[in-house]
LUMRO-782738 format. One record per residue (C-alpha): residue number from 1; y, z, x negated. Coordinates in Angstrom, 1 decimal. Each point is the difference from the previous one (the first is absolute). Layout:
residues N
num, py, pz, px
NUM, Y, Z, X $
...
This chain:
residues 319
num, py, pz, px
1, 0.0, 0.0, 0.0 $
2, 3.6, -1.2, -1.2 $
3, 2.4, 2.6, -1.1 $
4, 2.9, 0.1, 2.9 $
5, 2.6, 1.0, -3.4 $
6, -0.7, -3.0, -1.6 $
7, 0.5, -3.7, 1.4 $
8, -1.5, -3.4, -1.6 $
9, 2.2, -2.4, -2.2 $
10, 1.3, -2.9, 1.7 $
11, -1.5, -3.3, -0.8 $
12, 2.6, -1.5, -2.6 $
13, -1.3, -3.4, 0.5 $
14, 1.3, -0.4, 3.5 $
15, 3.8, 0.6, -2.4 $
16, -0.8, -2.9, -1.9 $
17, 2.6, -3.0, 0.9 $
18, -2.7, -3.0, -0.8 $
19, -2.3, 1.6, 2.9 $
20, 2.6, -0.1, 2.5 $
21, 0.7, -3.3, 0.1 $
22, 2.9, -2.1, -0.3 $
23, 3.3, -0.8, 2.2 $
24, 0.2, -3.6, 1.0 $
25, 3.7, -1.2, 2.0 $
26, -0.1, -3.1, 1.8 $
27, 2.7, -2.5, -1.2 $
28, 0.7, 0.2, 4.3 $
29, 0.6, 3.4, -0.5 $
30, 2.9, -0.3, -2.3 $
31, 1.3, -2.6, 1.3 $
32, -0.1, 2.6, 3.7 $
33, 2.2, 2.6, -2.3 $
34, 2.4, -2.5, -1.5 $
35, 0.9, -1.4, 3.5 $
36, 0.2, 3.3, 1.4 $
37, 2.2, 1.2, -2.5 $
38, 2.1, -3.1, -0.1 $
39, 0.9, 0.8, 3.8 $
40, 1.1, 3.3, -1.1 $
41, 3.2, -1.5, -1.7 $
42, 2.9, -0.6, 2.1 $
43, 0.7, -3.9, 0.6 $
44, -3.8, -1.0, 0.2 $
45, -1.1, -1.2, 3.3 $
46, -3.4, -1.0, 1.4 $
47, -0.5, -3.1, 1.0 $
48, -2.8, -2.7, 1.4 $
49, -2.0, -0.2, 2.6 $
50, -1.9, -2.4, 2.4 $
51, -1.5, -2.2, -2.6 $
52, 1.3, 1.1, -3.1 $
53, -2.8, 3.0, 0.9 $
54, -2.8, -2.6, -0.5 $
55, 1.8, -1.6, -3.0 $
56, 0.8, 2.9, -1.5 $
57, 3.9, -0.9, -0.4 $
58, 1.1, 3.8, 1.1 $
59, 2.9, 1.5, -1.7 $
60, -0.5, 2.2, -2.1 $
61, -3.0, -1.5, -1.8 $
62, -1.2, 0.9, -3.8 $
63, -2.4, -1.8, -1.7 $
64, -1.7, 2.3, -2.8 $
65, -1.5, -0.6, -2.8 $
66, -2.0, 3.1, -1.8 $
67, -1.2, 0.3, -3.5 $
68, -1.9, 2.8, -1.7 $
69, 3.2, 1.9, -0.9 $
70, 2.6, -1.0, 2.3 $
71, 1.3, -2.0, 3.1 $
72, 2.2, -3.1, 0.9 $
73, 1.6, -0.6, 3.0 $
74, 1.7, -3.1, 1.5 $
75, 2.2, 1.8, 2.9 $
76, 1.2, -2.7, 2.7 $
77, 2.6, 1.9, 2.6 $
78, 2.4, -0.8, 3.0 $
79, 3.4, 1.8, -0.4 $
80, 2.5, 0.5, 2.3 $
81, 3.1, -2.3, -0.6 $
82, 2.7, 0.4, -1.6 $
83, -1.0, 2.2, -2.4 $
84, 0.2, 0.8, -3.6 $
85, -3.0, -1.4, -1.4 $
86, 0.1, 1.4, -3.8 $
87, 0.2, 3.5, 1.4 $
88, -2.3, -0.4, 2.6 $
89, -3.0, -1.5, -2.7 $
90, 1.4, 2.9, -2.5 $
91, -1.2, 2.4, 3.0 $
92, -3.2, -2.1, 1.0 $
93, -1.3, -0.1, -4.0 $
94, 1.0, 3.9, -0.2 $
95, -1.7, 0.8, 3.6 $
96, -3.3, -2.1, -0.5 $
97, -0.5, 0.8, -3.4 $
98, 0.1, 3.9, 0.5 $
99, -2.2, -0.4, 3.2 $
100, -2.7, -2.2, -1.6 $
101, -0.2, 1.8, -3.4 $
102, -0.2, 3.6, 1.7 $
103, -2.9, -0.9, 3.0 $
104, -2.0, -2.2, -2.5 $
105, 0.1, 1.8, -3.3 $
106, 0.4, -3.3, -1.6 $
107, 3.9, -1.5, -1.9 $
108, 1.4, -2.8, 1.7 $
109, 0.3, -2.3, -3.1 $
110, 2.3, -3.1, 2.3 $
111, 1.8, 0.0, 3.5 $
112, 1.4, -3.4, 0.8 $
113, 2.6, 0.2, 3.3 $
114, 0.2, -3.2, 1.9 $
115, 2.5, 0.1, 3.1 $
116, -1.9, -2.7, 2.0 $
117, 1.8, 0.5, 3.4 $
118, 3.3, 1.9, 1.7 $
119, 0.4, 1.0, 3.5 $
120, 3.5, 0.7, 1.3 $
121, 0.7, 2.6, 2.5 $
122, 0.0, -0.8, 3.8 $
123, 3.5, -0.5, 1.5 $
124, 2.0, 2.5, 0.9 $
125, -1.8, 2.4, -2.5 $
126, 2.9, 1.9, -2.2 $
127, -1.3, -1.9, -3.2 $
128, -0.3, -3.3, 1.3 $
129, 0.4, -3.2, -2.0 $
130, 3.0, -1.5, -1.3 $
131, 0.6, -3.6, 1.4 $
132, -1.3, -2.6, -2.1 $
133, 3.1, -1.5, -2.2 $
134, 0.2, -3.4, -0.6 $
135, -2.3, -1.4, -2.9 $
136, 1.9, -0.5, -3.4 $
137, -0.5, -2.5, -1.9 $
138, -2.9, 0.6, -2.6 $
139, 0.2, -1.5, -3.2 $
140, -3.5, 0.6, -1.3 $
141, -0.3, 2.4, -3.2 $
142, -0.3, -1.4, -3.5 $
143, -2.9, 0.1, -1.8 $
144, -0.4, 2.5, -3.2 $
145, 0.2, -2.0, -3.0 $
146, 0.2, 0.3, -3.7 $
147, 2.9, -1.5, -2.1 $
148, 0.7, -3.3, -0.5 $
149, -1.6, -1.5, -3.2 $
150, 3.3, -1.2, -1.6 $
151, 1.3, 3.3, -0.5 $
152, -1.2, 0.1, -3.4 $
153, 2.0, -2.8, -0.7 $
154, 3.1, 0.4, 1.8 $
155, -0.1, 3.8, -2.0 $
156, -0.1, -1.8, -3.1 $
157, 2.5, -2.9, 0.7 $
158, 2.5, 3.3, 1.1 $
159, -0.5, 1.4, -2.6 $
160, 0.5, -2.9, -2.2 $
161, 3.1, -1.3, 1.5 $
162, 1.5, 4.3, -0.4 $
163, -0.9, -1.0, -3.6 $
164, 2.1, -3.3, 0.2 $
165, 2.8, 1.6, 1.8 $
166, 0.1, 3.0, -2.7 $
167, 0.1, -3.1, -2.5 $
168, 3.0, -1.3, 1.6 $
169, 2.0, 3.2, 0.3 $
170, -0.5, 0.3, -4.3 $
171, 0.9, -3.8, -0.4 $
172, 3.0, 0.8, 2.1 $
173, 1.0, 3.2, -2.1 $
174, -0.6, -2.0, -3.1 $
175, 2.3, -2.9, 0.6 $
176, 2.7, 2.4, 1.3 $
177, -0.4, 1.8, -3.5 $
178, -1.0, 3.4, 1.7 $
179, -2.8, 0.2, -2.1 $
180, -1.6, -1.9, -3.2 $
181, -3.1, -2.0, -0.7 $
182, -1.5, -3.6, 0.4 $
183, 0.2, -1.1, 3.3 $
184, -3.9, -0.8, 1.5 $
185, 1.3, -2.5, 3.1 $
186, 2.2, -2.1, -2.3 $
187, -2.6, 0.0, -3.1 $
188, -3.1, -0.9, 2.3 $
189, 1.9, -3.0, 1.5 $
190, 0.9, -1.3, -3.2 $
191, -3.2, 0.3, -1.2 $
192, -1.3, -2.1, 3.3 $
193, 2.7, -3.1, -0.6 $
194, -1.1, -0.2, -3.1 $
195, -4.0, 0.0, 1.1 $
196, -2.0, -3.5, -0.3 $
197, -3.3, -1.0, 1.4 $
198, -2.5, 2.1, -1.5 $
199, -4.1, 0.4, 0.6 $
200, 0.0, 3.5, 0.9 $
201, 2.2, -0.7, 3.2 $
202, -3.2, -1.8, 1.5 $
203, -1.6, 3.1, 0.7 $
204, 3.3, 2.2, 1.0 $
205, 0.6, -2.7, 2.3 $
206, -3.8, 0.4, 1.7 $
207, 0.3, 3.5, -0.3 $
208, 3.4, -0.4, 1.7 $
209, -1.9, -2.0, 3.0 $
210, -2.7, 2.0, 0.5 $
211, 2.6, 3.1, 0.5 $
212, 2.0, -1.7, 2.1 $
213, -3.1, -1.1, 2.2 $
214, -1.6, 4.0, -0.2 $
215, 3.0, 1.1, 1.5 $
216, 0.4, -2.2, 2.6 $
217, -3.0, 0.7, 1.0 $
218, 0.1, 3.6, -0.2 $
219, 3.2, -0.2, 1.9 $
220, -2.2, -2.1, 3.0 $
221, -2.9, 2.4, 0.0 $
222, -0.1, 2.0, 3.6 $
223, -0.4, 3.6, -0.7 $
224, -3.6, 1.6, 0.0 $
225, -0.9, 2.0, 2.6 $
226, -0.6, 4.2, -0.5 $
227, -0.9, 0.8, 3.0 $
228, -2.7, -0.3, 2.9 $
229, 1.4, -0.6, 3.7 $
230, -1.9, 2.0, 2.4 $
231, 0.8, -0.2, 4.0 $
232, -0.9, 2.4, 2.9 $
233, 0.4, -1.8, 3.3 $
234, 3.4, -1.6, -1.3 $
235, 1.5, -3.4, -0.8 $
236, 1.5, 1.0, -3.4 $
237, -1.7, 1.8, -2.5 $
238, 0.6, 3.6, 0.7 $
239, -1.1, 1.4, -3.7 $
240, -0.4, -1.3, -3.3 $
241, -3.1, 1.4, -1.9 $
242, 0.0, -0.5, -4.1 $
243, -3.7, -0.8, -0.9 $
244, -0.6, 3.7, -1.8 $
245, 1.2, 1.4, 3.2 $
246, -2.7, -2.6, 1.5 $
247, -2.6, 0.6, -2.5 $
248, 0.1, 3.8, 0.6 $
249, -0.2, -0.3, 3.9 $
250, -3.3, -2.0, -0.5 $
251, -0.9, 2.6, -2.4 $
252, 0.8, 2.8, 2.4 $
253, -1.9, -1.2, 2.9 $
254, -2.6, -0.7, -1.9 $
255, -0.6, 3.1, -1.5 $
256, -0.2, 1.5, 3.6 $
257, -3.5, -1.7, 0.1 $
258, -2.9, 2.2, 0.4 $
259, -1.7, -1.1, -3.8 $
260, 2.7, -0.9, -1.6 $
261, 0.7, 2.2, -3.4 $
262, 3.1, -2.1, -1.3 $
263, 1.7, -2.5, 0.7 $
264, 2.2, -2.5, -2.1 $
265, 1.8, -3.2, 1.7 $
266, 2.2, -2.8, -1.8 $
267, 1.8, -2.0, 1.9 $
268, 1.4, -3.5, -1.0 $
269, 1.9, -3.3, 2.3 $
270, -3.5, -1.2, 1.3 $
271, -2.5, 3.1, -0.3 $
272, -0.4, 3.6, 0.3 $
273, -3.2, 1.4, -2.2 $
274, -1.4, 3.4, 1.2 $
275, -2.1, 1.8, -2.8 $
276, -1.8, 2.6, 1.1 $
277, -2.5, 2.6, -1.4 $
278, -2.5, 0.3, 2.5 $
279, -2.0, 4.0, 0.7 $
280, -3.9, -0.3, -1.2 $
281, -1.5, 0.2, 3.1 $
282, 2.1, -2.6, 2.1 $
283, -1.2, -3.8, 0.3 $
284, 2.1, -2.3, -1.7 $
285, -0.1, -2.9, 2.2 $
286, 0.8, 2.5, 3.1 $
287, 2.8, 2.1, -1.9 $
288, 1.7, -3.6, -0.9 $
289, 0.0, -1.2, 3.6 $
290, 1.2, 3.4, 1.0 $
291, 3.0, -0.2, -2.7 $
292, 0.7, -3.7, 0.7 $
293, 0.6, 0.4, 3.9 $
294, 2.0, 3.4, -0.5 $
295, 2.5, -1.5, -2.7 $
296, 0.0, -3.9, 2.2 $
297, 1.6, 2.1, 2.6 $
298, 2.8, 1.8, -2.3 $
299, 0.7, -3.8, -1.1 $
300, 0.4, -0.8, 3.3 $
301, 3.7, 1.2, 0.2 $
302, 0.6, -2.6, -2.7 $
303, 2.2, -2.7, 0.9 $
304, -2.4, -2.3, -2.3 $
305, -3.0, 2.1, -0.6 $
306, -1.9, 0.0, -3.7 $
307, -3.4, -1.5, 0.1 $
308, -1.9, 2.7, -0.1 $
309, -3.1, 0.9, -3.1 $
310, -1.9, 3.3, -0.3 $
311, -1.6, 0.6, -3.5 $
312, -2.8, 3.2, 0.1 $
313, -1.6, 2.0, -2.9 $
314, -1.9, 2.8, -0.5 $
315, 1.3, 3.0, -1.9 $
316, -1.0, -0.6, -4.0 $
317, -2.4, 3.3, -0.2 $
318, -1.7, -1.9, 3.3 $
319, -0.5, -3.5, -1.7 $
């Protein structure tokens, strides 16, 4: 019979975390908390629906993307209009970023905003919308550029003809007996009446040409472009991306794939290259089609988008 004083040790293997299992959250799940807490901010409005239910064109919408360290969302809202946008997405990153990180345990490593429709209030209502005004004229934006390629060479004509002018000042000084010493202008003149036809002008006179030619050119050439044109629902390009910015959204979204250890993208005119190191356990063909579709659709938004090529390798200690 058991000693009533003295009780029997707990099982310690029931404390161990590998035999409880594991906590799995459905990508629906976040996207649930990041729509809920997006209607919490002031400004954001339901909307849809009739058939946007069965399409799933609701507002507010959030595609996710999870990884094994973190999550990305893609936040698509209605807002009530007119409104200050920039504050409004300050208050939707700060509201659905605390929300997500603190109910799934997990840091929210991108949250893209998209304002993808407006709903004015009803008339009579105390905040009701302005009447339209009449449309402006738009003159549609330039695009980014670098600098024209002749600046090289209108820098050193400037400076040359600074050099001619400060050459002209001293000849000027000189003949008016301000200061000594040979004059250059008068010498180098006298020296060219007095020059014949000799066999070394034939290749001052080519070099001469080809100058001439090189800068016209130069002065022709249209400026290169530094930037990408990306468009959301609009006419005109509403942002310019540079290609690192590019290349590090690819490598962004791609690192939110499940597999995916690291991520490297370049990013030239025609072609964006993902590199990716790929997790021991994960197929390659499967992990590249799984990359390739999630980084298409941050392309999309591209006015032109990159043709698109995903590179895979093992870790070294793996291969």
């Amino acid at each position: 019979m058991a000693d009533p004083d003295t009780a029997t040790a707990p099982d310690d293997t029931t404390d161990d975390p590998g035999a409880r299992g594991r906590l799995i959250i459905k990508d629906r799940a976040i996207a649930k908390i990041a729509t809920t807490a997006a209607l919490q901010v002031p400004g954001v409005v339901q909307q849809g629906g009739g058939l946007t239910r069965f399409t799933g064109r609701d507002l507010p919408r959030a595609d996710v993307s999870t990884g094994t360290r973190s999550v990305a969302v893609n936040l698509y809202l209605g807002v009530r209009w007119p409104c200050d946008v920039a504050e409004l997405t300050r208050r939707v990153h700060r509201e659905v970023g605390d929300r997500v990180e603190n109910l799934t345990g997990m840091p929210l490593n991108q949250l893209g905003v998209l304002v993808a429709g407006t709903d004015c209030p009803a008339p009579g209502d105390a905040d009701e919308c302005p009447a339209p005004r009449p449309a402006p004229d738009v003159v549609a934006p330039r695009t980014p550029t670098a600098a024209p390629a002749a600046v090289p060479a209108a820098i050193a004509i400037a400076v040359g003809l600074l050099a001619l002018a400060a050459v002209a000042a001293r000849e000027l000084l000189i003949a008016r007996g301000t200061i000594s010493g040979a004059p250059w202008l008068r010498n180098t003149f006298e020296w060219l009446s007095r020059l014949h036809w000799e066999q070394w002008l034939v290749p001052v006179a080519l070099a001469a040409l080809v100058l001439g030619i090189l800068f016209v050119l130069l002065a022709l050439a249209p400026r290169t472009r530094t930037h990408v044109p990306a468009r959301i629902g609009a006419d005109a390009p509403a942002v310019w991306l540079r290609p690192v910015d590019v290349a590090r959204m690819c490598s962004a979204r791609a690192g939110t794939v499940a597999g995916v250890v690291t991520a490297h993208t370049t990013v030239d005119r025609r072609r964006a290259t993902v590199r990716i190191v790929a997790a021991p356990d994960r197929p390659v063909d499967e992990l590249r089609s799984a990359v390739t579709d999630a980084v298409r659709e941050q392309l999309a938004v591209l006015d032109r988008p990159s043709k698109l090529r995903v590179r895979v390798r093992r870790p070294r200690s793996e291969s």
